[in-house]
N, C-alpha and C positions, 0 to 999 in steps of 0.2 A: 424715080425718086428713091434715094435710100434713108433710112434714120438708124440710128444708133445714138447710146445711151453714153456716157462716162460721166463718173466720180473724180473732181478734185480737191482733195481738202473738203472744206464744208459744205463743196456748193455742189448741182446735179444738174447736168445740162443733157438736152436732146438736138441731137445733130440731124440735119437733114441736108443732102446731100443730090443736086439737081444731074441729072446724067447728059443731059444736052448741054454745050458751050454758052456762056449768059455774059454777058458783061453790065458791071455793074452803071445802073442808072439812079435817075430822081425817085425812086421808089424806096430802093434800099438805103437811100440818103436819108430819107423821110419815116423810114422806121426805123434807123439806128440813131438817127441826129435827137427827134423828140420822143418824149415818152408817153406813149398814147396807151393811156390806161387799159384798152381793151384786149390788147395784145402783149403777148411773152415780151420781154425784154429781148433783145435779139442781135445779134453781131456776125456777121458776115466777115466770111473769108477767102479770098480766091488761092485755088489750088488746079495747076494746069489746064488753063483754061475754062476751069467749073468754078461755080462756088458753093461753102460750104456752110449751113446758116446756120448757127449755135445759138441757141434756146435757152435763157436761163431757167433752170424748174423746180429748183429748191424747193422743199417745205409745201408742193403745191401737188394733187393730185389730178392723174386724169380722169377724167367723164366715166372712159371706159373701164377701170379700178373700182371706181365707185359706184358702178353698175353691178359690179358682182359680187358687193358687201351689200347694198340698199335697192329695192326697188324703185321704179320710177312712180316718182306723184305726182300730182296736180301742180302741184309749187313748184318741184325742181324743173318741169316741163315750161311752165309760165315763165319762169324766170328767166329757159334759155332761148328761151322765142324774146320775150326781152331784152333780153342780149345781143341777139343774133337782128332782130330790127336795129336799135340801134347806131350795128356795124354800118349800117347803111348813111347814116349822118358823120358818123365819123371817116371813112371814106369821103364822102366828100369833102370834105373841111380838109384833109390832107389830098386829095388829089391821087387816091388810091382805090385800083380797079377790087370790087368786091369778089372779084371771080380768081381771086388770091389766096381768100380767105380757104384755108382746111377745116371743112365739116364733118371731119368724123370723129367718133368720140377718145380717141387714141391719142389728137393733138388738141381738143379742146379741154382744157386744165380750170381749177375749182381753186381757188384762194379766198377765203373766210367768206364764202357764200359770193362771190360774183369769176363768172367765167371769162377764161382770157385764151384767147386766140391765138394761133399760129397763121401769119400771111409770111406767103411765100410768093417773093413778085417771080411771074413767068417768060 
């Protein structure tokens, strides 16, 4: 998996980039088609037999950024256990394997106090 960053115009996107051959399925349909609150906005590209998932991340901080300005508390911990249970009703309701979801703090992002997810179908 590779990621990378680019600027254009207003907006700030994080690319990730699968290094095995993927073709696209019901999954990728399923997080580009509806807008599932918990997760980045997300667009999908195929590129020589890879694809490449584009991230929108405007205006949105990650976990891990915000770790190195704030400690962790009681709250922001609660909230992303919170969060992260959740993921598990909304997966099912789309028919999306949780074991997609990216748990580190470098792709889980902060937008006015709730966290939004990076899935990467595998």
């Amino acid at each position: 998996m590779k990621t990378d960053y680019r600027n254009e115009l207003n907006c700030r996107y994080m690319l990730i980039e699968t290094e095995e051959p993927y073709e696209m399925d019901y999954q990728v349909n399923m997080i580009q088609r509806n807008h599932i609150a918990a997760f980045l906005p997300c667009t999908p590209h195929g590129i020589d037999n890879r694809i490449r998932f584009c991230y929108e991340i405007t205006g949105r901080i990650s976990l891990q950024e915000m770790l190195l300005t704030e400690k962790a508390n009681l709250f922001l911990i609660r909230n992303l256990i919170t969060n992260i249970l959740e993921l598990q009703e909304i997966c099912g309701k789309y028919l999306l394997d949780m074991q997609n979801i990216i748990l580190k703090t470098e792709y889980i992002f902060i937008e006015q106090g709730k966290y939004l997810f990076c899935y990467l179908p595998t």
